[in-house]
C-alpha positions as a printed Julia matrix, in Angstrom:
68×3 Matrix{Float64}:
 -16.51   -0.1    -2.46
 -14.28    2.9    -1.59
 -16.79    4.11    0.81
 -17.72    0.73    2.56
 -13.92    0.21    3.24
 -13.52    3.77    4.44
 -16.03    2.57    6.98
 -14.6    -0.53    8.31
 -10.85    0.68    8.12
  -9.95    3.86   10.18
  -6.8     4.64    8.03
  -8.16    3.62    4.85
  -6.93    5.57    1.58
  -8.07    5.25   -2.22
  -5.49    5.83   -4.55
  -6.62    5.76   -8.13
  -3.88    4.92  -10.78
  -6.05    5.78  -13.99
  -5.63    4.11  -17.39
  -3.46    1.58  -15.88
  -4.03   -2.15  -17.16
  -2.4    -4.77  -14.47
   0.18   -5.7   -17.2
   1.58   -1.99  -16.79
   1.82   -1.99  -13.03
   1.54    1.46  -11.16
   4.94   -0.04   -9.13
   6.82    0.15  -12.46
   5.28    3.48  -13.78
   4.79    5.49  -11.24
   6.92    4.32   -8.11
   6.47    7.91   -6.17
   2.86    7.1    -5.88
   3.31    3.83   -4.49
   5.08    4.83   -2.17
   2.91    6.44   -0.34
   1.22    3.02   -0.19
   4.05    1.32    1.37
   4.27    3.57    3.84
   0.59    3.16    5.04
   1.61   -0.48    4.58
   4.73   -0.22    6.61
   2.66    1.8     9.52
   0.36   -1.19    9.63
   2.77   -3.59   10.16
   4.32   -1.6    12.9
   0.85   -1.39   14.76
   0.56   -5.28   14.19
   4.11   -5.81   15.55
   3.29   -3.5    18.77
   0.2    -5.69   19.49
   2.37   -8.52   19.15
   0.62  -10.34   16.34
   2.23  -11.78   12.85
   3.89   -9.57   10.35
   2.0    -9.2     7.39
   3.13  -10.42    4.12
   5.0    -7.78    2.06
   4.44   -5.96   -1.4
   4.84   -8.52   -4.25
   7.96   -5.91   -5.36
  10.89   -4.6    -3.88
  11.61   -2.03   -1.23
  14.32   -0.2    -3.82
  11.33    0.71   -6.23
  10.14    3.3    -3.94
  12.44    4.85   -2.56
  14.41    8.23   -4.34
């Protein structure tokens, strides 16, 4: 899947949270790594809003859980 998405997304990233089960979320856990996330998310959105097209919905959690 990783490698199919790499083709059709330019910017695409896999980030692997191992031995996490969706009722421990990587968000809660490990907030550092996620951020990296947002930010890919947040430099999409920027592109979107420079081409003039909807903003994206955001992260189901809060800004404040990634940031130091």
């Amino acid at each position: 899947m990783a490698e199919r998405l790499a083709g059709v997304f330019s910017d695409f990233r896999l980030e692997v949270f191992a031995a996490r089960h969706h009722f421990d979320p990587p968000h809660r856990v490990e907030p550092e790594r996620v951020a990296a996330l947002r930010a890919l998310w947040d430099s999409a959105r920027a592109r979107l809003a420079g081409h003039g097209l909807t903003d994206p919905p955001r992260p189901p959690w809060p800004a404040s859980t990634h940031e130091g």
